[in-house]
C-alpha positions as CSV (number, residue, x, y, z in Angstrom):
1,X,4.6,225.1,-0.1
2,X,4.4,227.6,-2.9
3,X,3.5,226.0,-6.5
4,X,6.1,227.0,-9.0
5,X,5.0,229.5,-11.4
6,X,6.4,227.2,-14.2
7,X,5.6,223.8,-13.7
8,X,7.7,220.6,-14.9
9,X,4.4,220.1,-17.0
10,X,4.2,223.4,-18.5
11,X,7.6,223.3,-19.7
12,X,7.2,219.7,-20.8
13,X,4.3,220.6,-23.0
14,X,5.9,223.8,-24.3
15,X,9.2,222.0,-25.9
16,X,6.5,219.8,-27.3
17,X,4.5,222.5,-28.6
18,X,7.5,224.5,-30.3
19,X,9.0,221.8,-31.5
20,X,5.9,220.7,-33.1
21,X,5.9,224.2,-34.4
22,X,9.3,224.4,-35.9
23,X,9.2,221.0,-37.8
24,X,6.1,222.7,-39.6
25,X,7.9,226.1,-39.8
26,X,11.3,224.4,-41.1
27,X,9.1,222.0,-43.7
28,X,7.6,224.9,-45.7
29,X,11.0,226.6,-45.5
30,X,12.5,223.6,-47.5
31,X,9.5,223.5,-50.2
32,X,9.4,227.4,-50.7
33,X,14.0,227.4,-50.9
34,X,13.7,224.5,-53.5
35,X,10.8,226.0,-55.6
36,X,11.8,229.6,-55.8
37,X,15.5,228.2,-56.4
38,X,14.1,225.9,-59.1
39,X,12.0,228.6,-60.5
40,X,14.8,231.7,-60.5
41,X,17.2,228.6,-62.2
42,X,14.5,229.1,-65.1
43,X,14.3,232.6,-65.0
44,X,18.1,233.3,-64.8
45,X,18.9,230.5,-67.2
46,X,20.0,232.8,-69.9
47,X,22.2,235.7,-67.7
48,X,25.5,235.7,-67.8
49,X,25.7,237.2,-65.0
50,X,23.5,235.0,-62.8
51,X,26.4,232.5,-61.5
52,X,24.7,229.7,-59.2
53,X,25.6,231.2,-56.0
54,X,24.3,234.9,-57.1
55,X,20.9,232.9,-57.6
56,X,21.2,230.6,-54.5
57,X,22.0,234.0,-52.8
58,X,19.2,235.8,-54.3
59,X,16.8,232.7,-53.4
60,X,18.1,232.9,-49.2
61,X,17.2,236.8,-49.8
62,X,13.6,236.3,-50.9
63,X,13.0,233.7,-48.4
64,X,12.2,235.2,-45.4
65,X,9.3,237.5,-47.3
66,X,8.0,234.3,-48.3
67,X,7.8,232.5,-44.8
68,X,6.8,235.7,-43.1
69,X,3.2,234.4,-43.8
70,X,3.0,231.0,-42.6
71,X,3.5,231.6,-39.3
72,X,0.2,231.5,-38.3
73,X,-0.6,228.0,-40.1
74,X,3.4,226.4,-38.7
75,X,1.5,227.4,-35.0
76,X,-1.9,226.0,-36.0
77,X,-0.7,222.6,-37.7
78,X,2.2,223.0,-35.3
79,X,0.1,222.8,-32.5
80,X,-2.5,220.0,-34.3
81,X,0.3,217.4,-34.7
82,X,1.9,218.2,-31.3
83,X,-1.6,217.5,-29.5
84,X,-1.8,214.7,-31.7
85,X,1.9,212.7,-30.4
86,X,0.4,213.4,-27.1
87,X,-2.9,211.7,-27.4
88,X,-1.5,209.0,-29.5
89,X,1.2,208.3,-26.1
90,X,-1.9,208.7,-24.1
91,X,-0.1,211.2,-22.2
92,X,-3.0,213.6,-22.6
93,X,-5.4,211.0,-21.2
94,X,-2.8,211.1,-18.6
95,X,-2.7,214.4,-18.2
96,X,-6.6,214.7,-17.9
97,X,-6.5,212.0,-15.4
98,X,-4.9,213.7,-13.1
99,X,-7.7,216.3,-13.2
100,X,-6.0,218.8,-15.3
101,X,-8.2,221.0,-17.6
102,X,-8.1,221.9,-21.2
103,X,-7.1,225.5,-20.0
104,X,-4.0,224.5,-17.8
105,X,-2.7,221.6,-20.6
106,X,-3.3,224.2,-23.3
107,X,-1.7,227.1,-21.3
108,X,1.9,226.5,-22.8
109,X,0.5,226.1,-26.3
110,X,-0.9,229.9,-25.4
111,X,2.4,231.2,-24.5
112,X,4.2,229.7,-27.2
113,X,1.8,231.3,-29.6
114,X,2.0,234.8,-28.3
115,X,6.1,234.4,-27.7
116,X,5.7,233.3,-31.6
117,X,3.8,236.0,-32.6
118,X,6.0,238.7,-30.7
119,X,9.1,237.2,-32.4
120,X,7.6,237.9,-36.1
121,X,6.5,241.2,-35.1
122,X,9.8,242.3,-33.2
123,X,12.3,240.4,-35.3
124,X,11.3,238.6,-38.0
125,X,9.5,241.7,-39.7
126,X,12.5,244.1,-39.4
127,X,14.7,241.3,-41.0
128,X,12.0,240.9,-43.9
129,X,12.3,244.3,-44.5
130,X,15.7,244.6,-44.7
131,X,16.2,241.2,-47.4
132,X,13.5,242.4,-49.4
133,X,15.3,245.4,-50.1
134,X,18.2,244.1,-50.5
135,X,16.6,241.4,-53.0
136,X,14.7,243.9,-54.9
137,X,18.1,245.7,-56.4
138,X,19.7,242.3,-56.9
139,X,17.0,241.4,-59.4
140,X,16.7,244.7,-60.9
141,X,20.5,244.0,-61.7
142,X,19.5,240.7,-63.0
143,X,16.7,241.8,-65.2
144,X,16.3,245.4,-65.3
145,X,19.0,246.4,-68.0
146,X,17.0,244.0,-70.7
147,X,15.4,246.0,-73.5
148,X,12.6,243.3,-74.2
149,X,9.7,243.9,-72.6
150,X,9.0,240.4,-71.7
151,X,12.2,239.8,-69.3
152,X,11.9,242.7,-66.8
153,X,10.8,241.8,-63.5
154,X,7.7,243.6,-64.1
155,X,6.2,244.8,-67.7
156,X,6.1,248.7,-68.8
157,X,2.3,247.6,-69.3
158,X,1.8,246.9,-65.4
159,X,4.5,249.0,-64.3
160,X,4.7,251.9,-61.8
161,X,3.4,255.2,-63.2
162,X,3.7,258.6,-61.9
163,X,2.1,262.1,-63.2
164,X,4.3,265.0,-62.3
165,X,4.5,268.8,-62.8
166,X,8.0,270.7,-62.9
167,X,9.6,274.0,-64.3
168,X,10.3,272.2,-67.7
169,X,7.0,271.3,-67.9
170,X,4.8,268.4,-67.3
171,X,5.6,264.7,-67.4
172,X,4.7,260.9,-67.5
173,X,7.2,258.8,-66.0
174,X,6.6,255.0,-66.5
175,X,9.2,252.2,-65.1
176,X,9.3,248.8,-64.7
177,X,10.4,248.6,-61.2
178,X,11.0,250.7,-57.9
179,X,13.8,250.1,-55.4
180,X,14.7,252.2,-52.1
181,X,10.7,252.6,-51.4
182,X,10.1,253.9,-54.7
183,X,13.2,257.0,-54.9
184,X,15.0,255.0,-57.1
185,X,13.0,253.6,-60.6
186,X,14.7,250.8,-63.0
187,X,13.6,251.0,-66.7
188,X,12.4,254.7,-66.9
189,X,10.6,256.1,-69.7
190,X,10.0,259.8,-69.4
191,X,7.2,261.3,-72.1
192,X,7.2,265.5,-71.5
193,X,4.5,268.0,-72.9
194,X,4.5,272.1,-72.9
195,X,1.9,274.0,-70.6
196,X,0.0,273.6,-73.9
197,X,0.2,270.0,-73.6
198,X,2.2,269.8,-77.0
199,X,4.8,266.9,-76.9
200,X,8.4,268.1,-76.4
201,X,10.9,264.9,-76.2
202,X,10.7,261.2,-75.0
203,X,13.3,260.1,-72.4
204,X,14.6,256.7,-72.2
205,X,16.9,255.5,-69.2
206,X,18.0,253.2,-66.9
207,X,17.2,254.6,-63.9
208,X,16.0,257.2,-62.4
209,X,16.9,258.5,-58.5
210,X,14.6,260.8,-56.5
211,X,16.8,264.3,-55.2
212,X,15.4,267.4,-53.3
213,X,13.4,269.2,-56.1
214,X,14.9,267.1,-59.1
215,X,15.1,263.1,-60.8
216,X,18.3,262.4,-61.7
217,X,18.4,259.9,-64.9
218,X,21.2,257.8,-65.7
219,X,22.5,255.9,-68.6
220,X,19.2,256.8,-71.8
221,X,18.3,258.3,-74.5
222,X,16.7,261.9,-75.1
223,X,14.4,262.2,-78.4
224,X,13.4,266.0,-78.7
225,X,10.3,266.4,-81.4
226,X,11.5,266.3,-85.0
227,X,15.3,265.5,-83.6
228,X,17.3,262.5,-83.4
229,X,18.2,260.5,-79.9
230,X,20.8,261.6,-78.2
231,X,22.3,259.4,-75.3
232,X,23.3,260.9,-72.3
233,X,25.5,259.1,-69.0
234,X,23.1,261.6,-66.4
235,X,20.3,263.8,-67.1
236,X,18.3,266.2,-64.9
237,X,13.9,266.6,-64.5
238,X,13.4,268.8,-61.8
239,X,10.0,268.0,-60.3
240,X,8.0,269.5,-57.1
241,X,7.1,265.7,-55.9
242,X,9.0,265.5,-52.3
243,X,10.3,262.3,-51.1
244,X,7.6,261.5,-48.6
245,X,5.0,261.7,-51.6
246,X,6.7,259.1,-53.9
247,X,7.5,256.9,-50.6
248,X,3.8,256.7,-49.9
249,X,2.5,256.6,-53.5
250,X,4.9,253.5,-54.5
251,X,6.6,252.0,-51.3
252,X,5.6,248.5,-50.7
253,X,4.8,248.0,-47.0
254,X,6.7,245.2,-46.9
255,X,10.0,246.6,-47.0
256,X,9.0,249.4,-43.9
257,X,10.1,247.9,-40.9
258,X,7.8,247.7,-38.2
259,X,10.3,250.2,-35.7
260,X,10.1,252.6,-39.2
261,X,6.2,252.9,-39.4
262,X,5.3,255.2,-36.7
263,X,7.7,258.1,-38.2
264,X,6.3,256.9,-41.6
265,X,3.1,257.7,-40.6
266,X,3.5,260.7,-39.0
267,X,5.4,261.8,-42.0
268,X,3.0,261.3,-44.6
269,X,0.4,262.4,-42.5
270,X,2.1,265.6,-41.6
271,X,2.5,266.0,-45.6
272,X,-1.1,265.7,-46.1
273,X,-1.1,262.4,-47.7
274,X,-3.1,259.1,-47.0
275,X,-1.2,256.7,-44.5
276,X,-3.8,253.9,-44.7
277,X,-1.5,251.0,-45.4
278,X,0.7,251.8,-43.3
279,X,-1.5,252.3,-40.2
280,X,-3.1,248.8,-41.3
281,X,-0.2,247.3,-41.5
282,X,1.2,248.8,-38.5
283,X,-2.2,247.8,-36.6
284,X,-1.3,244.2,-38.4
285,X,1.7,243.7,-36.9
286,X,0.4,244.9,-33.1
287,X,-2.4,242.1,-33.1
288,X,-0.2,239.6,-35.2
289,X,1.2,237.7,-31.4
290,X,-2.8,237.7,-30.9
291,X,-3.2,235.6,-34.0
292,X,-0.9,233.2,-33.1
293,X,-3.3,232.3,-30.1
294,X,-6.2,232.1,-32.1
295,X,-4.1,229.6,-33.8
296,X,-3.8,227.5,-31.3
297,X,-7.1,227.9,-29.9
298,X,-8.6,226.9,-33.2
299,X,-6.2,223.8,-33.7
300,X,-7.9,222.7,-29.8
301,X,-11.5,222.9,-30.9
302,X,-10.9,221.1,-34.3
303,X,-8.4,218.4,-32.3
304,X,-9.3,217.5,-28.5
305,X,-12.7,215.7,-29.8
306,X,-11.7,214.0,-32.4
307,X,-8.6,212.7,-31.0
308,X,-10.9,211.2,-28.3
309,X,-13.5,209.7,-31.4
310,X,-10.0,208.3,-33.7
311,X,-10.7,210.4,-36.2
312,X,-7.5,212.0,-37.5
313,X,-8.8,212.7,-41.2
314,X,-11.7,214.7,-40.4
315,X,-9.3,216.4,-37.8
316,X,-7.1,217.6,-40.6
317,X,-9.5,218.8,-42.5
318,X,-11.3,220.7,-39.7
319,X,-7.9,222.8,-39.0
320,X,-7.6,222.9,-42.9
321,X,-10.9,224.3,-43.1
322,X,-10.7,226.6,-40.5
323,X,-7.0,228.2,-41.8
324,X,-8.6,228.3,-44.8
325,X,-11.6,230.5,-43.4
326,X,-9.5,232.9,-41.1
327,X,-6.8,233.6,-43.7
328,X,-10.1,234.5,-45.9
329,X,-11.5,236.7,-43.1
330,X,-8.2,237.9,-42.8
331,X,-7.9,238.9,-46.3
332,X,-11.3,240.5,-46.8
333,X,-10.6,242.9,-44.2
334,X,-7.4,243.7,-45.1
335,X,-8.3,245.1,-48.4
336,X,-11.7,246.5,-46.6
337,X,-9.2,248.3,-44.5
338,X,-6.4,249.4,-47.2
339,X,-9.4,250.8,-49.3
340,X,-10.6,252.5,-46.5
341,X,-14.1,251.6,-46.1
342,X,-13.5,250.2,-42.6
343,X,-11.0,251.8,-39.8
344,X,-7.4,250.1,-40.1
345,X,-7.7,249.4,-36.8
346,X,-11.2,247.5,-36.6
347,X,-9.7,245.5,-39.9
348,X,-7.0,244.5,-38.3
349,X,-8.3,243.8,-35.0
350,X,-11.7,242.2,-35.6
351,X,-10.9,238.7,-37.5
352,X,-8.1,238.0,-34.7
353,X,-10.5,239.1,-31.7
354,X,-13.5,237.1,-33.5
355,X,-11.0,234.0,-33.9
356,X,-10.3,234.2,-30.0
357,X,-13.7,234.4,-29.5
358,X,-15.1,231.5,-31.6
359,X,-12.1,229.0,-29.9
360,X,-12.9,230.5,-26.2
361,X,-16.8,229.8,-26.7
362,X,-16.3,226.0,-28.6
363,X,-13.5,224.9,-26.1
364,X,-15.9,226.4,-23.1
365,X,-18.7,224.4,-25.1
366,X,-16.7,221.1,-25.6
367,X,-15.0,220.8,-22.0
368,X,-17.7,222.3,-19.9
369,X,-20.7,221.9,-21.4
């Protein structure tokens, strides 16, 4: 008789292993909601404008940037704690027992990881995206129309800055923030020189929205030299910047969904520009499912062994440690990548295929000599 592809076993161990997972998961969703809620309450305290459920709103719109991340640590304690119920029932000692092998027991765990791992990539990522965007304006509406420097949600000092050339000359836009991937600035302050360099006005504004050929400034102040201000409701730079250029210069690659990437690319490519973080992150997203398994292949080698020793503290602190040093390895190649010293693809690739490696070899060490 034909074996079942999906044994009772392998779908015993893989409602174990998600569930594991999403206890994890859902735990560090609670702690991030109450801190960022606790933390906007403090920030919002003294807007009008910021009722309780425009900030509890704003709090479930930042979320899902926030847990995009932890993934990869809800699979590897995930999986820790699940292989831990099971070896504290002694259904693992059953399971071996029976003459089943690390490979076939862990095989759900695998498949769990990778259907993980697709999810964030195919899902979760586009849904990021689209909250963070929305997020973004909500808090420029909160704190972009403050004139102290000190309450924006970022400072003129380490805001976005941009060095343009048009036919009224030449200018230095600073803002505070960027919405819509950069076409649309928050807190805008326009400084404009002759060919000669010679200062000719000061523009102040609320915000400032990317056209074809031209910014379009709304709600500010215009200070020509030896004039006074005069405010203005709209008010017209032109500029040769294109849209693709400011897109690529200031968009966060956060809010690009992973479906928008491959035109982004090809646009800013076919406009001559660098598309470095976006191929990195597009690479980053492709071998994200791949991570996952590493995940769980790392929580094996630091768990199987010690569960059979008793020793849950060192256990925790061997998948602690070796989070610790991926999401390190992780990092360093990441900004290797996005400075362009290593191929976006080798930077995104090489930690995760490493990781794989490293588990494959220790389980191979610990269960077969």
């Amino acid at each position: 008789m034909r074996a079942p592809l999906i044994s009772t076993l392998d779908r015993y161990l893989a409602v174990r292993f998600l569930g594991s997972i999403m206890l994890v998961f859902a735990t560090n969703i609670a702690l991030i909601l109450l801190v960022d809620f606790v933390e906007m309450l403090r920030r919002t305290g003294d807007l009008a404008s910021a009722t309780l459920p425009r900030v509890l709103g704003l709090v479930l719109l930042r979320l899902p940037t926030f847990t995009e991340a932890i993934f990869p640590f809800a699979v590897l304690f995930g999986t820790m704690a699940a292989l831990l119920r099971l070896s504290q029932k002694l259904e693992l000692v059953v399971v071996r027992a029976a003459g089943i092998s690390v490979w076939q027991f862990m095989k759900p765990a695998l498949v769990i990881a990778l259907l993980i791992g697709a999810f964030t990539t195919l899902a979760y990522n586009p849904l990021v995206s689209f909250t963070k965007s929305i997020s973004d304006r909500i808090e420029a509406d909160f704190f972009g129309r403050r004139n102290n420097v000190g309450g924006a949600v970022q400072s003129t000092n380490a805001g976005i800055w941009l060095r343009q050339e048009g036919r009224d000359g030449q200018f230095v836009m600073n803002a505070a923030t960027s919405l819509e991937r950069g076409l649309d600035l928050r807190r805008v302050t326009v400084t404009s020189f002759d060919a000669d360099g010679r200062f000719v006005e000061r523009i102040d504004a609320e915000s400032a929205v990317l056209h074809s050929g031209f910014w379009e400034l709304s709600n500010g102040s215009a200070m020509h030299a030896d004039q006074e201000p005069e405010t203005f409701g709209k008010y017209v730079l032109s500029t040769n910047l294109t849209k693709d250029q400011v897109i690529e210069s200031l968009a966060s690659v956060e809010t690009v969904s992973f479906y928008d990437l491959p035109e982004y690319i090809v646009r800013s490519e076919q406009a001559g520009l660098p598309a470095v973080r976006l191929r990195l992150q597009y690479q980053t997203l492709l071998a994200r499912p791949w991570l996952m398994c590493a995940m769980a292949l790392i929580a094996a080698t630091v768990s199987l062994r010690l569960f059979r020793l008793g020793n849950i503290l060192p256990m925790i602190l061997g998948g602690v440690g070796a989070g610790f040093l991926l999401y390190v390895a992780l990092e360093v190649a990441r900004q290797l990548g996005s400075s362009g010293v290593v191929a976006d693809i080798w930077a995104a690739w090489t930690p995760v295929v490493v990781a794989m490696l490293v588990g494959l070899t220790i389980l191979l060490y610990q269960e077969d000599g």
